[in-house]
C-alpha positions as MATLAB code, in Angstrom:
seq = 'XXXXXXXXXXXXXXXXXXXXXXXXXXXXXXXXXXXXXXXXXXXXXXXXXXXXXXXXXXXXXXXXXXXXXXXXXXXXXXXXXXXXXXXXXXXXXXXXXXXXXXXXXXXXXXXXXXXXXXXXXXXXXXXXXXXXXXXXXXXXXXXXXXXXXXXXXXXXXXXXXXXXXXXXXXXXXXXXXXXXXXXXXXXXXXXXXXXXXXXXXXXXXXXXXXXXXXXXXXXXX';
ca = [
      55.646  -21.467    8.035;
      54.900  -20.317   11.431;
      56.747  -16.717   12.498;
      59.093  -16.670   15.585;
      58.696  -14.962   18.616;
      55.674  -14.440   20.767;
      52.741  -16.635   19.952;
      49.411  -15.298   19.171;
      46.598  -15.588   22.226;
      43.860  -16.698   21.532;
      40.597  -15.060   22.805;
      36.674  -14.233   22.051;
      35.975  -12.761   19.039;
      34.556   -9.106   19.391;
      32.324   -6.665   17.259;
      35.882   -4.796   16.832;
      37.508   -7.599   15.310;
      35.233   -8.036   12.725;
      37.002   -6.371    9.540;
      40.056   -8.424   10.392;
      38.175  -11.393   10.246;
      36.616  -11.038    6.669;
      39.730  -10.169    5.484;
      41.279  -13.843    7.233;
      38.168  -15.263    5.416;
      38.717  -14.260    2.042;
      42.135  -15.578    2.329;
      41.232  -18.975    3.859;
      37.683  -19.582    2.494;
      37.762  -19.372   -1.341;
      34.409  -19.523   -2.645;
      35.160  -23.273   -3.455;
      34.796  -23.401    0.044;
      32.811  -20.415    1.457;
      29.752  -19.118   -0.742;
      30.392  -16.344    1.521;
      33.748  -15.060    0.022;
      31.435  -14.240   -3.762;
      29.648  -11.468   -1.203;
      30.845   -8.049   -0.369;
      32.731   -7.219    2.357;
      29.660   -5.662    4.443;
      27.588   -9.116    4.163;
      30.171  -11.239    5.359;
      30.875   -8.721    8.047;
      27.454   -8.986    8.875;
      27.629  -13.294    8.724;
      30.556  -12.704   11.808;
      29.019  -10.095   13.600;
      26.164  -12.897   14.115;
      28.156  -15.317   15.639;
      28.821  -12.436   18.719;
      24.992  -11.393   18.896;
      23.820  -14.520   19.458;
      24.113  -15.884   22.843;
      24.317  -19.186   21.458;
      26.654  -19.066   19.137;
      30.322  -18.349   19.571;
      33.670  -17.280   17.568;
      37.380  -17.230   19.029;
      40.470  -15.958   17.330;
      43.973  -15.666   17.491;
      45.362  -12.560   18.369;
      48.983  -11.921   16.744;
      51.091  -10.169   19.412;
      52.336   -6.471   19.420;
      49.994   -5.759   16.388;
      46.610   -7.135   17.180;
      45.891   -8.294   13.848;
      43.849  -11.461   13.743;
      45.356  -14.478   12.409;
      42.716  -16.902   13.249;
      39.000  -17.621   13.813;
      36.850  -20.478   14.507;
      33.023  -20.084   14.924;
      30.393  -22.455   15.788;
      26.298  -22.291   16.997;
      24.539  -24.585   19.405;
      21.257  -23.448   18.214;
      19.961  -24.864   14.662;
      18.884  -22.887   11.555;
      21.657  -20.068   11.714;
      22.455  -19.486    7.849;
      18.455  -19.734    7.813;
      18.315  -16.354   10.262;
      20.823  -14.644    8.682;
      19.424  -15.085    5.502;
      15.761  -14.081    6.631;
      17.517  -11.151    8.484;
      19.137   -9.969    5.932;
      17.339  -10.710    2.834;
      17.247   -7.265    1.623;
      21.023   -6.495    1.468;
      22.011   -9.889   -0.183;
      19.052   -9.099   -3.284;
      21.064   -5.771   -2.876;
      23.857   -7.514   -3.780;
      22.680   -8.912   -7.079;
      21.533   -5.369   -7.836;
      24.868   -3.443   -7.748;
      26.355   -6.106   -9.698;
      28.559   -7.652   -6.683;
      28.391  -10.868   -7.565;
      29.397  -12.200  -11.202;
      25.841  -13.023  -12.697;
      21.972  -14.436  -11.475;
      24.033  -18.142  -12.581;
      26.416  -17.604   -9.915;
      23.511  -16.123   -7.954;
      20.944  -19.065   -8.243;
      23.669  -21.381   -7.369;
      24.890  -19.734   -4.337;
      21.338  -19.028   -3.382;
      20.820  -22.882   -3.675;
      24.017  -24.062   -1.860;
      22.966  -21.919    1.372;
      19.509  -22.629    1.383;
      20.516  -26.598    0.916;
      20.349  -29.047    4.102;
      24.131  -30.501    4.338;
      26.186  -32.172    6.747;
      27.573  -28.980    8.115;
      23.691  -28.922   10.579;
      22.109  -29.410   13.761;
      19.181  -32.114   13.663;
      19.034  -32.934   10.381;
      22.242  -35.090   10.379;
      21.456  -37.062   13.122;
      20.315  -40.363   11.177;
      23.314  -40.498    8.905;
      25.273  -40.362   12.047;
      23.401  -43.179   13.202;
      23.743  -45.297   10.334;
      27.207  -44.295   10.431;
      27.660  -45.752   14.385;
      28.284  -42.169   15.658;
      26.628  -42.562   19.056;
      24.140  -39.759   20.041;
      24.860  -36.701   22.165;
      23.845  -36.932   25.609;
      22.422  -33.251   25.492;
      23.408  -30.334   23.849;
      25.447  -30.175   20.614;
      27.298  -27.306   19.342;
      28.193  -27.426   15.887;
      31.688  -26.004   14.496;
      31.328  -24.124   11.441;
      34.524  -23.520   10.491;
      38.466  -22.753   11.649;
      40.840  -20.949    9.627;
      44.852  -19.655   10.135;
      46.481  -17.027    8.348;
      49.265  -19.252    6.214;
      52.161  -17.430    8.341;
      51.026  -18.208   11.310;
      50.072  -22.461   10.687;
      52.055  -25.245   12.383;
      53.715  -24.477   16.078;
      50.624  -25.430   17.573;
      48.756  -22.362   16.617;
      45.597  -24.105   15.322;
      44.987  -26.169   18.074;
      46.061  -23.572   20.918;
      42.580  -21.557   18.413;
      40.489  -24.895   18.796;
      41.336  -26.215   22.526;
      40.498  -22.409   23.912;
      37.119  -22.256   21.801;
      36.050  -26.207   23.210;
      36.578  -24.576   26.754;
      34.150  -21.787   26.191;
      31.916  -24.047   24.583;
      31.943  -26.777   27.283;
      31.428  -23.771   29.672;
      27.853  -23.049   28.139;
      26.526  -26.369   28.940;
      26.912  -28.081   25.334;
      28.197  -32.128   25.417;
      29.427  -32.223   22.308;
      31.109  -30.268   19.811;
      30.769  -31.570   16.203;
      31.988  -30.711   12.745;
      32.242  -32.429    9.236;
      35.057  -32.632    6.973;
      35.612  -33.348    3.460;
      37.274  -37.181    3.582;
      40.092  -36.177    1.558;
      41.114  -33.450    3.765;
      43.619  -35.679    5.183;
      45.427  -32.457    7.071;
      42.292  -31.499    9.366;
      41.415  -35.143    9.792;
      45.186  -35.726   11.165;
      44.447  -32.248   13.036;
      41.546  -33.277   14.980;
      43.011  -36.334   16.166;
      46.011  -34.752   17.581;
      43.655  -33.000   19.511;
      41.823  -35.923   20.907;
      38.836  -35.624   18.646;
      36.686  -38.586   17.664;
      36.519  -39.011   13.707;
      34.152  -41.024   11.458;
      33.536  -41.711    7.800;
      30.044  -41.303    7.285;
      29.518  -40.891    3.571;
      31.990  -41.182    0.380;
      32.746  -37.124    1.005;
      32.111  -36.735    4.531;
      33.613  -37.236    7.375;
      32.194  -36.347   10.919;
      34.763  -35.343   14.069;
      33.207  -34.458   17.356;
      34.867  -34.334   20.847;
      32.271  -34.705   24.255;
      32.706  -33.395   27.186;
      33.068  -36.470   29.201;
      36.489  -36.852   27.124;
      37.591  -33.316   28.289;
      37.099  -33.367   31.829;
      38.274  -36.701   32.425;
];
C-alpha cells in the first residue's frame, strides 16, 4: 500500500546511501533470491558501494521525502564479469565470513559459493545465443544489464517503481548503452506485467526465464 503525500524522487545512488540500501535489500532480496542477503552487512555494503565506483555501472533510488530514507534501488553494469570482480576483490573478507561463523555452515557456503561463481541468465555475453534461439534480436551496440529493482512494501503501487526504473533508463541511455536488459523468473507474472507498462519488450526464452529489454531507439522516438 503506497503512503500519501509527497512522492519519493528518485535520484543516483551515493556512497552515503549505502547502509539504507542493504537494509532495503535484506527486506526485498531474501536469500531465495539474493545469495547476498546470507552475508553480513559490511559485504553487501561493499557489493553496492561497487555499483558507484565503477564508471560503468550504475544504481538509482528512491528518495522518501522529508526523511531521506531510501525506499528503492535499482542497479545495473554495462561492463561484463562484475560479481567476478567483486569476488576477486574481495576474496579475503567473504573467506572471513565463513571464519567468524556468519554464514550458517561450509553447506550453505559451497552452495552460495557455487550459485555466484555459476554463468546464468542474469550476464553480459554469455546469454547472447539463447537469446538468439529465443528470436531476441541483437543489440545494436552497447548493452547494459539490470541487476535488480526493489521497493520498500509501503511505498509499491502509485507509480513508484516505474518513476525508480524510467529515471535509471535515462541515465543509462545517457552513457551511450542501446539496450537495457534483464531476466525474470516466468512466473513472476507482477514484474512481467511491470515491464510492459513501461514499454519494455518481453520474451520467454527458457521454461524459467524470461528476458525484458527496452532500446534506445524505442525511447527517443
Amino acid at each position: 500500500m503506497t503512503k500519501s503525500g509527497d512522492l519519493p524522487r528518485a535520484r543516483d545512488m551515493t556512497l552515503d546511501d549505502l547502509d539504507s540500501v542493504v537494509q532495503l535489500h535484506r527486506l526485498c532480496f531474501p536469500v531465495s533470491i539474493s545469495v547476498f542477503s546470507a552475508f553480513s552487512h559490511d559485504i553487501v555494503r561493499r557489493f553496492y558501494a561497487q555499483f558507484v565506483e565503477e564508471a560503468e555501472s550504475h544504481a538509482a533510488v528512491l528518495e522518501e521525502p522529508g526523511s531521506g530514507c531510501i525506499v528503492g534501488v535499482t542497479f545495473g553494469t554495462s561492463k561484463p564479469g562484475f560479481q567476478k570482480r567483486f569476488l576477486k576483490r574481495h576474496r579475503f573478507r567473504l573467506f572471513c565470513s565463513i571464519i567468524k561463523g556468519l554464514l550458517t555452515g561450509m553447506a550453505v557456503w559451497k552452495s552460495l559459493w557455487a550459485r555466484l561463481r555459476k554463468k546464468n541468465s542474469l550476464s553480459l555475453g554469455e546469454y547472447d545465443s539463447v537469446l538468439a534461439e529465443a528470436g531476441v534480436p541483437a543489440p545494436s551496440g552497447l548493452e547494459d544489464l539490470n541487476m535488480g529493482i526493489a521497493v520498500h512494501p509501503d511505498w509499491r503501487g502509485g507509480g513508484n517503481a516505474a518513476k525508480l526504473i524510467e529515471y535509471y533508463t535515462a541515465i543509462i541511455f545517457k552513457t551511450g548503452v542501446v539496450r537495457i536488459r534483464t531476466a525474470i523468473l516466468t512466473n513472476n507474472v507482477a514484474s512481467m506485467f511491470f515491464f510492459k507498462r513501461c514499454g519494455w519488450k518481453v520474451r520467454k526464452v527458457s521454461d524459467t526465464q524470461v528476458s525484458v529489454w527496452f532500446d534506445r531507439s524505442g525511447y527517443d522516438s
